[in-house]
N, C-alpha and C positions, 0 to 999 in steps of 0.2 A: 038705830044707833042708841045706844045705853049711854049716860053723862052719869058718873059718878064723883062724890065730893072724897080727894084725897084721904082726907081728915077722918072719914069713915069706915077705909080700909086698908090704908097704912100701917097700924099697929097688928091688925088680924095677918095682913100678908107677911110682914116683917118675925113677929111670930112662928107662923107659919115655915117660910125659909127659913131661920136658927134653930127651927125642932129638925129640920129637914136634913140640913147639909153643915150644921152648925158642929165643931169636934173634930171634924173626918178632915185627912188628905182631898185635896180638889182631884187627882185621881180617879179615886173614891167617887169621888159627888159626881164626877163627870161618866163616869161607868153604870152609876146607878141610873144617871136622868136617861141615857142611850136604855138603858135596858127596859125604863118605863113606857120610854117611847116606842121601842120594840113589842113589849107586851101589850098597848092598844092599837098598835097597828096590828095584831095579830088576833087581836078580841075584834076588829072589825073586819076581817078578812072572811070572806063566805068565800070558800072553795067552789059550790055549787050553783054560785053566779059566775064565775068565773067560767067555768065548767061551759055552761048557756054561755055566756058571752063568743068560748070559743069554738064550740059548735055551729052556732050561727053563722061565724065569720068563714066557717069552713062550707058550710052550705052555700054560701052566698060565690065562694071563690068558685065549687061544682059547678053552680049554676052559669059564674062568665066562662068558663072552661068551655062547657057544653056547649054555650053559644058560638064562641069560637071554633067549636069543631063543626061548628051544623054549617057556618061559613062557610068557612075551607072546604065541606064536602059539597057546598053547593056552586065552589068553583072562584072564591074571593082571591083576590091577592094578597097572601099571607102576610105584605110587609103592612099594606095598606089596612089589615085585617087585624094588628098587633098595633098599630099606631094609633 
């Protein structure tokens, strides 16, 4: 947990938002802040974990698939075998 003293970053934040959204339609400022937040959600986006993530999940489904079939062929009761 961080404690900081208002007194200390008030005038900097305050600053800060009047360079930011200060002029503009709230339209405007409201299109902009959606699209910044768009663009770091898109700067942290690795396709290629995602990629692995859903390979994995698909290997993992082959694998109870399999198991279910090696059941049934070994004579299970399908209801009892899905439940």
């Amino acid at each position: 947990m961080l404690y900081l003293c208002e007194d200390a970053i008030a005038a900097p934040i305050d600053s800060f938002l009047a360079e930011e959204f200060g002029g503009r339609p709230l339209a405007t400022n409201l299109r902009r802040a959606a699209e910044a937040q768009d663009r770091a959600a898109l700067a942290a986006y690795d396709p290629s974990d995602e990629t692995v993530r859903r390979r994995q999940a698909a290997d993992e489904y082959d694998t109870k698939i399999g198991r279910y079939r090696e059941a049934l062929d070994a004579g299970c009761d399908p209801v009892l075998t899905a439940g």
